[in-house]
C-alpha positions as CSV (number, residue, x, y, z in Angstrom):
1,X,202.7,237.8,1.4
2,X,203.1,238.6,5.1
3,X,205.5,236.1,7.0
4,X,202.5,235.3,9.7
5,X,199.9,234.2,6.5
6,X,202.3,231.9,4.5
7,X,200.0,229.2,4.8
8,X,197.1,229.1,2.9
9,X,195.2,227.7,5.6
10,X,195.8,229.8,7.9
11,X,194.5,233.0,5.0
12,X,191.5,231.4,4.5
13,X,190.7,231.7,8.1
14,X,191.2,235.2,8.0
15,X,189.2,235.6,5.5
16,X,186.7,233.7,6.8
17,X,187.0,235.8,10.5
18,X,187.1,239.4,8.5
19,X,183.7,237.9,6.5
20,X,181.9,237.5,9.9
21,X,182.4,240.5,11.5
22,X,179.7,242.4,9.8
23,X,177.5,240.2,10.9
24,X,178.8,240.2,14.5
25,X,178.6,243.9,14.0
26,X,174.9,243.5,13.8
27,X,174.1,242.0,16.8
28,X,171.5,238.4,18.1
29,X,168.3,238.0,16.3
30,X,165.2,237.6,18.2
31,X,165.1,233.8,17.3
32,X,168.6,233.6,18.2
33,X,168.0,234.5,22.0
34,X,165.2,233.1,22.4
35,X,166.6,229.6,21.7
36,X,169.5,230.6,23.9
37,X,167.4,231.5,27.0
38,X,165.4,228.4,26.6
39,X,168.6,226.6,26.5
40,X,170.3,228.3,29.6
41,X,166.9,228.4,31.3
42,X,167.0,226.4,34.8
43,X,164.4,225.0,34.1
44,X,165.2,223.0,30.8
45,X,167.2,220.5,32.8
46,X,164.2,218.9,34.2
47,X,163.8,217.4,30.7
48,X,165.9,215.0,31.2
49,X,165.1,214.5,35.5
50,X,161.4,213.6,34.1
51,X,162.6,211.5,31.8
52,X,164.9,209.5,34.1
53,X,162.0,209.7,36.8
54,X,159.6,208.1,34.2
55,X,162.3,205.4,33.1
56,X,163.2,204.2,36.9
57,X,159.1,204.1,37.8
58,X,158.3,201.8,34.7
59,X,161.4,199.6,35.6
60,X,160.0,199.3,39.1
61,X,156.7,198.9,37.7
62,X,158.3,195.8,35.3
63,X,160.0,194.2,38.5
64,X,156.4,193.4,39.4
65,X,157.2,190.2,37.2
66,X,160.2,189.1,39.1
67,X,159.8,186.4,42.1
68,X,158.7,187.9,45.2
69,X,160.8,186.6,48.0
70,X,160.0,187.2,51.7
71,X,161.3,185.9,55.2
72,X,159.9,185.4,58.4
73,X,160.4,184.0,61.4
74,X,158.4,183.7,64.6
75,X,158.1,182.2,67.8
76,X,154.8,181.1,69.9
77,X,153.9,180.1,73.0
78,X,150.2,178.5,72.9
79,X,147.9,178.2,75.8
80,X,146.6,175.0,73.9
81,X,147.5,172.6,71.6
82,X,146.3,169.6,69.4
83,X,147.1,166.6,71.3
84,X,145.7,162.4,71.2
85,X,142.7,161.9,73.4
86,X,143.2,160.4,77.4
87,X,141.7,157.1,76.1
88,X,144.1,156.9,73.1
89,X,147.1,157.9,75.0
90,X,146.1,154.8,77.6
91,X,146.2,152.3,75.0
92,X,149.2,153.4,73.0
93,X,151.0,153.6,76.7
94,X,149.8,150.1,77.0
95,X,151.7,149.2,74.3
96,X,154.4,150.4,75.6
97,X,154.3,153.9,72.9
98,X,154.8,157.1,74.5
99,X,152.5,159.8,72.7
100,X,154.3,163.0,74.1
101,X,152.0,165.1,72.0
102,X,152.6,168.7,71.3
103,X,154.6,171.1,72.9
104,X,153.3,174.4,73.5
105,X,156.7,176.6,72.6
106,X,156.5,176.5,68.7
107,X,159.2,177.8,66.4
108,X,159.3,178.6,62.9
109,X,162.1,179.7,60.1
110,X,160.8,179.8,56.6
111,X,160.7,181.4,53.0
112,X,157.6,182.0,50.8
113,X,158.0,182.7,47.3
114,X,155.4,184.2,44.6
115,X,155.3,184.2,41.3
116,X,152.6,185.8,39.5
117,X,151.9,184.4,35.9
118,X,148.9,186.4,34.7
119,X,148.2,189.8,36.3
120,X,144.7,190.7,34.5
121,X,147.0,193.7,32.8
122,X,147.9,195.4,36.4
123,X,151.3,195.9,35.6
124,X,150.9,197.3,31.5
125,X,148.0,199.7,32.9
126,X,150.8,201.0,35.6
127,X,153.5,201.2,33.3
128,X,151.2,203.4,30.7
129,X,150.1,205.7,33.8
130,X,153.4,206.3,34.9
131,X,154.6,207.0,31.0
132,X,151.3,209.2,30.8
133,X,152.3,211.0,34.1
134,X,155.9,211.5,32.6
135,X,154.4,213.4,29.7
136,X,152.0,215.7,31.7
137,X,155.0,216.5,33.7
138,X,157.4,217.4,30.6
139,X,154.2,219.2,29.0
140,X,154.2,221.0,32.2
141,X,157.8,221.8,32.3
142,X,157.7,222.8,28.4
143,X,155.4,225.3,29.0
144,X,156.9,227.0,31.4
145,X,160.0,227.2,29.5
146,X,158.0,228.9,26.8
147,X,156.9,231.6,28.9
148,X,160.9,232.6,28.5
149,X,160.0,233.9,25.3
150,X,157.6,236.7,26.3
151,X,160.2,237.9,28.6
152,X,162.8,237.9,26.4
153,X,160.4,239.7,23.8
154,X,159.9,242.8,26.0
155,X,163.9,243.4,26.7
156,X,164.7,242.3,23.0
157,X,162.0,245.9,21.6
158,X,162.9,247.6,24.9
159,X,166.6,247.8,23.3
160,X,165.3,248.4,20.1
161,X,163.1,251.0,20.9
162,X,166.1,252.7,23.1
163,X,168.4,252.1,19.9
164,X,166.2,254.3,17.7
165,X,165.8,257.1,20.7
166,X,169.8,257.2,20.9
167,X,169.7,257.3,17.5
168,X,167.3,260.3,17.2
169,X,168.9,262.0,20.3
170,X,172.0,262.0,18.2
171,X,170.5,263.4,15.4
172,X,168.8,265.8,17.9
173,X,172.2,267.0,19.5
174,X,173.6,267.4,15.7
175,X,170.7,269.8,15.0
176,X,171.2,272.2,17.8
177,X,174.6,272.3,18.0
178,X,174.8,273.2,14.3
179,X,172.2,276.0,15.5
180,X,174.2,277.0,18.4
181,X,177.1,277.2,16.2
182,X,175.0,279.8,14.3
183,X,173.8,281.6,16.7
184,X,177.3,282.2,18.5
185,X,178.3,283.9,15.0
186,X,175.6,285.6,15.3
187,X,176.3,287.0,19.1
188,X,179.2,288.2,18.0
189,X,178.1,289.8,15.0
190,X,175.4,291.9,17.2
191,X,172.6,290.3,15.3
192,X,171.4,287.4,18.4
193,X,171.3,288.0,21.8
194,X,173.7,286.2,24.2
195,X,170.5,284.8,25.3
196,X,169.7,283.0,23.2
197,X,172.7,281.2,22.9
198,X,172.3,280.3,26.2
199,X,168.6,279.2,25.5
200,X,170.1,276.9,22.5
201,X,173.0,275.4,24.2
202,X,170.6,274.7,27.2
203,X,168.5,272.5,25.1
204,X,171.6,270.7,23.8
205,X,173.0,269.7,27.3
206,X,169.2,268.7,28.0
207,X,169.4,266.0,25.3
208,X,173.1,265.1,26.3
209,X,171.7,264.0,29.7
210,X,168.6,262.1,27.8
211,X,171.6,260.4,25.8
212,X,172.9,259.5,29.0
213,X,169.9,258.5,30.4
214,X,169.1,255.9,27.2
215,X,172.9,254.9,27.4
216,X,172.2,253.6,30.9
217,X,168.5,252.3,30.5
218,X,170.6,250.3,26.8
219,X,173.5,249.2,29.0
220,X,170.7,247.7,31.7
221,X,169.0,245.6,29.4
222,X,171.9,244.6,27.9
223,X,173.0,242.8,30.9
224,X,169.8,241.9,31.9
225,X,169.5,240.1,28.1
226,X,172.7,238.4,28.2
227,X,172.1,236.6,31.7
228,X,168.7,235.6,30.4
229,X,170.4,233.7,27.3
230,X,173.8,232.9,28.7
231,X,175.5,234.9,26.4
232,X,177.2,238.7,25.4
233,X,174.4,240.3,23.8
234,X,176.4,243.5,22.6
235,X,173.6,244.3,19.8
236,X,170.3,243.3,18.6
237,X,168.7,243.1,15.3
238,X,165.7,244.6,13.8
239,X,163.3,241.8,12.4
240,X,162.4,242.4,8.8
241,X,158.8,241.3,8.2
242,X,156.3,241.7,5.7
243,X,153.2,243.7,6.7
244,X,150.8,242.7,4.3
245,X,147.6,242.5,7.0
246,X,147.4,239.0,6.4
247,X,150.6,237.6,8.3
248,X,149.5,237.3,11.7
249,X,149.5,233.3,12.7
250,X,146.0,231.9,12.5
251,X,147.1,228.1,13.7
252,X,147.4,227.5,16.9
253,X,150.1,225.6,18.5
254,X,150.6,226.6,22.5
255,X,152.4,224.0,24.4
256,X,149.2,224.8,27.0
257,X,147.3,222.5,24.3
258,X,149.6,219.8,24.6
259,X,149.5,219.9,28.1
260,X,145.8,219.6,28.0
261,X,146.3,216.5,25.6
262,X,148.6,215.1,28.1
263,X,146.2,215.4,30.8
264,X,143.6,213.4,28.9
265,X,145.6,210.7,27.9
266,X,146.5,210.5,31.5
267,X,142.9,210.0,32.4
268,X,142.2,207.6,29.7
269,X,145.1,205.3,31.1
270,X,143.4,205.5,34.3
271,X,140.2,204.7,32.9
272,X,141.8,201.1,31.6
273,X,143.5,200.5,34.7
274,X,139.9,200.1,36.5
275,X,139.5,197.1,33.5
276,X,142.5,195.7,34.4
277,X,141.9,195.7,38.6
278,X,138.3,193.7,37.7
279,X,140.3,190.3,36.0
280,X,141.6,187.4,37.9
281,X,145.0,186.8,38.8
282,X,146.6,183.3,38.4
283,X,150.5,182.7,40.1
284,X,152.3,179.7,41.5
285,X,153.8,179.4,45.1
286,X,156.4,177.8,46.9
287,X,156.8,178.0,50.9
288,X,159.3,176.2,52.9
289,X,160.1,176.4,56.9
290,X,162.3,174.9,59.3
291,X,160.8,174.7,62.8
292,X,158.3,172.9,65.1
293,X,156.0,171.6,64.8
294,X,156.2,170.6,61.1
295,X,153.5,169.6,58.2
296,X,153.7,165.9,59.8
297,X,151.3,166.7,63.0
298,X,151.0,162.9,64.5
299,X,155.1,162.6,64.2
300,X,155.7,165.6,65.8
301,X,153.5,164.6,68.4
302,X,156.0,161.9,69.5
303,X,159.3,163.5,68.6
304,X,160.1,167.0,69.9
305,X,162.4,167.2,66.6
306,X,162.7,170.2,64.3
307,X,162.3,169.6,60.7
308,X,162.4,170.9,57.3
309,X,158.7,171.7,55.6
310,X,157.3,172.8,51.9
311,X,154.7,173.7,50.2
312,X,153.9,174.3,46.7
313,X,150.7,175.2,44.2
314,X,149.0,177.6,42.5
315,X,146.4,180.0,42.9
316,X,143.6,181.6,41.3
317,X,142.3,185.0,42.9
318,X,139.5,187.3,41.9
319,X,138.6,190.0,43.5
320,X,135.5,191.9,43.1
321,X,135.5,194.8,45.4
322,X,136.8,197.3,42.8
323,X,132.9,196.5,41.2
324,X,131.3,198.7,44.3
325,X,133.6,201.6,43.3
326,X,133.8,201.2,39.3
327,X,130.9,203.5,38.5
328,X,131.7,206.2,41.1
329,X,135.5,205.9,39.5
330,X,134.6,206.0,35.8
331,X,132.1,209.2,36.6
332,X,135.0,210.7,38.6
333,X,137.4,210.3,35.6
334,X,134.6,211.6,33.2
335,X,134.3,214.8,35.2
336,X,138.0,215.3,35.7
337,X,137.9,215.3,31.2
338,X,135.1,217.3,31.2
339,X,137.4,220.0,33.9
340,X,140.0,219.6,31.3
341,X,137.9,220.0,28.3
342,X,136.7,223.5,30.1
343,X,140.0,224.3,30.7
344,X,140.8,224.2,27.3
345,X,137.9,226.2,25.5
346,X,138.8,229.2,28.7
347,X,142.4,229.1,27.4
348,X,141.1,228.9,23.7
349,X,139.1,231.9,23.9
350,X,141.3,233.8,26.2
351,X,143.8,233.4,23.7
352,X,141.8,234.5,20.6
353,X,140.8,237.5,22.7
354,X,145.0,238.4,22.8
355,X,145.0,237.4,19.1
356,X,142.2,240.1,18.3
357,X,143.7,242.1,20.4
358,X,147.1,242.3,18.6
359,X,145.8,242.3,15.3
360,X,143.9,245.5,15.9
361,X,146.9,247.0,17.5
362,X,149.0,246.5,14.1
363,X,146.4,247.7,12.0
364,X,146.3,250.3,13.7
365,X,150.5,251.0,13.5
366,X,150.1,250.7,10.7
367,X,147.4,253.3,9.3
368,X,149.2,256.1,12.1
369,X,152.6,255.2,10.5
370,X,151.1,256.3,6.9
371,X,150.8,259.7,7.8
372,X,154.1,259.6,10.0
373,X,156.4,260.5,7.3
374,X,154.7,262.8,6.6
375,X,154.1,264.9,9.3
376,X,158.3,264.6,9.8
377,X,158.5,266.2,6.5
378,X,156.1,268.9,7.7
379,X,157.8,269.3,10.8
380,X,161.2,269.3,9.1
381,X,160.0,272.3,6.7
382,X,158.3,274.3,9.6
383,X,161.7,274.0,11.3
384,X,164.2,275.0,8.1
385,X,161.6,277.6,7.5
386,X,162.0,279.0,12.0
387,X,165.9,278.5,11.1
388,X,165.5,280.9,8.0
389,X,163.2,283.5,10.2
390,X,165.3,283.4,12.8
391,X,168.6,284.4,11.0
392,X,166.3,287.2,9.7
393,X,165.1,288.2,13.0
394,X,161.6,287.6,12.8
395,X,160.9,284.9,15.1
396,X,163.1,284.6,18.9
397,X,164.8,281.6,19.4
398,X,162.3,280.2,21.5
399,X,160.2,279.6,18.2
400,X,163.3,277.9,17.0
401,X,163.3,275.5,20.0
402,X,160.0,274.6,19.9
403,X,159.7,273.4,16.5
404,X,163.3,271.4,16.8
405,X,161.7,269.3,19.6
406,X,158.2,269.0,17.9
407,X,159.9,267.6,14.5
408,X,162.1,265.0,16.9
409,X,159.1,264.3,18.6
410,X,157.3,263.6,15.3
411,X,160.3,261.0,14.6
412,X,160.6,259.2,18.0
413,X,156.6,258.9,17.5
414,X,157.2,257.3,14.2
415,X,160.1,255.1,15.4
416,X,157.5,254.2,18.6
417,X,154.9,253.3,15.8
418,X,157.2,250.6,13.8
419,X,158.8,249.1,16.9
420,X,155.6,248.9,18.9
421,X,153.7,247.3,15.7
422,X,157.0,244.4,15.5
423,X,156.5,243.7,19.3
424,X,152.8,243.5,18.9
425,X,153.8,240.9,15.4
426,X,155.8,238.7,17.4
427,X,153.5,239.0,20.9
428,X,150.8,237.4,18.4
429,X,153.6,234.5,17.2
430,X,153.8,233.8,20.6
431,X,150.1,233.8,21.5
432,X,149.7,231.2,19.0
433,X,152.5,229.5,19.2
434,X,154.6,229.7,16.2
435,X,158.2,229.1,17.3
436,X,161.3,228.0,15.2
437,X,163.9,225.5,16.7
């Protein structure tokens, strides 16, 4: 055993390691970056924002329970005040009782305290608006996120689609440089014309630069790919799927429906909360104030004194204003639903439009790719057979040519067919929604 892999640990590793490089080798699945764009997506941090957002707003909300303390203090200056009347103030004088009576400079220090015991439900119908509110605004926020996925679908079968053109291009170059092999042989043999070795070897440098070309346009999307997820995306995958004409996703699940959901229940918490605004509320109080004059009028009338004061009690309140607004409110709340409800049959049939749209499209890749094989195999016997004529000299090599290009046409239009039918596959799993997490 080599001295590095003594330990059996440390072989098993490199077993392991040598095991997952074929699968490396292949590349990221479509699900694969999809989940990791989501993930590095800006946007999938406001999760947790609306979350805290929704947490600190009910807490508030809660605090409505708590005491409510308040301060105040104030100075007057009256241009009258109570005081005893001339006949009264005679007689207590003649008693020998000085009835100063009020000053006209008041003062006052003081607390009042609340305390609310029952709240007719205000506080639970805020607390449910504010959760409902937190779940149109993550509804919101998910489906934006899930648009991710229709961008990453067209750069995920843009490099597939350039995978199987630098693929064919390859094949492309192989063919006419084994023909320009040929045909130099042949120049100096007498039988071709330097021409046409010219002609041949022109066509080959013409697909070199489209393999450059495709390189590039690879290489773009690449990068573009691997900043969208956050990772190297050095390869990608084709999807395997069953084409069967019956696996297109019939169920629909768009995050756009949720939303909608969302919105109602946000309407219906509303709705309760004008129940809640009609009931009485009941809560204790407790005042106190140190000042002048004080809660005892008659003795502050004969001492100038500052002194300490309270009050306390309960009280009962009922408004009833919110009655002369509750039937414009409810039908305002009823039309907002019925906006909402619109908004969702518009979507619903917007989106089976797409649907029929994209099942059409396959069916239709798929009867054009029956008859793509073989039209290749047509297009691979014309050309053997232009090969065979032109070593004979019946045909000139721009025969030869032309036949070369139509049979790679033939098989980029074939490799179009299948990649464009898979894109138009998982464009309809989006349009409906299926995703896996």
């Amino acid at each position: 055993m080599h001295p590095e892999f003594n330990d059996k640990d440390d072989m098993k590793k490199l077993v392991l390691a040598l095991a997952m490089l074929p699968m490396l080798a292949l590349g990221q699945t479509l699900e694969e970056c999809q989940q990791a764009a989501e993930k590095n997506y800006p946007l999938i941090r406001q999760y947790g924002l609306i979350e805290k957002t929704t947490q600190l707003t009910v807490a508030n909300i809660q605090k409505g329970w708590l005491p409510q303390v308040s301060a105040s203090a104030q100075a007057t200056y009256q241009s009258d005040v109570t005081g005893w009347p001339d006949e009264m103030k005679t007689m207590m004088s003649g008693m020998g009782i000085d009835m100063k009576g009020l000053k006209k400079d008041q003062y006052r220090v003081g607390i009042d305290v609340q305390q609310t015991i029952y709240d007719g439900g205000v506080i639970g119908s805020q607390k449910r608006i504010a959760r409902e509110q937190g779940k149109v605004q993550a509804a919101q926020n998910e489906v934006n996120i899930y648009h991710v996925r229709r961008r990453v679908n067209e750069m995920y079968f843009g490099l597939l689609l350039i995978d199987e053109q630098i693929k064919l291009n390859r094949d492309l170059q192989t063919l006419l440089a084994g023909n320009e092999s040929k045909l130099e042989s042949m120049t100096k043999q007498g039988t071709a014309a330097e021409s046409d070795l010219q002609n041949v070897k022109a066509e080959r440098l013409n697909a070199v630069q489209k393999a450059t070309e495709l390189a590039s346009q690879k290489q773009m999307l690449l990068r573009m790919l691997s900043t969208f997820c956050g990772m190297e995306v050095k390869a990608v995958q084709k999807p395997q799927v069953e084409i069967d004409g019956n696996g297109m996703t019939t169920e629909n699940r768009r995050p756009e429906l949720k939303m909608l959901d969302a919105q109602i229940g946000l309407l219906n918490a509303q709705e309760k909360a004008l129940n809640a605004v009609l009931m009485p509320k009941v809560g204790v109080f407790a005042q106190g104030f140190y000042g002048y004059p004080g809660l005892n009028m008659f003795e502050d009338m004969m001492r100038h004194k500052w002194s300490l004061n309270g009050i306390i009690g309960a009280r009962v309140t009922w408004n009833i204003g919110a009655l002369y607004t509750r039937k414009n409110d409810k039908a305002k709340l009823q039309l907002q639903r019925d906006i909402t409800e619109n908004s969702r049959e518009v979507f619903l049939f917007n989106n089976q439009l797409e649907q029929i749209q994209q099942c059409e499209n396959v069916e239709r890749y798929q009867k054009l790719m029956t008859d793509d094989d073989e039209i290749i195999a047509l297009r691979q016997a014309v050309r053997r057979a232009a090969e065979s004529k032109l070593a004979h000299g019946i045909i000139d090599v721009n025969d030869l040519v032309r036949e070369i290009n139509q049979e790679n046409a033939a098989c980029v239009q074939q490799s179009v067919h299948e990649i464009e039918m898979l894109k138009e596959i998982y464009d309809n799993k989006y349009t409906m929604g299926e995703v896996k997490r």
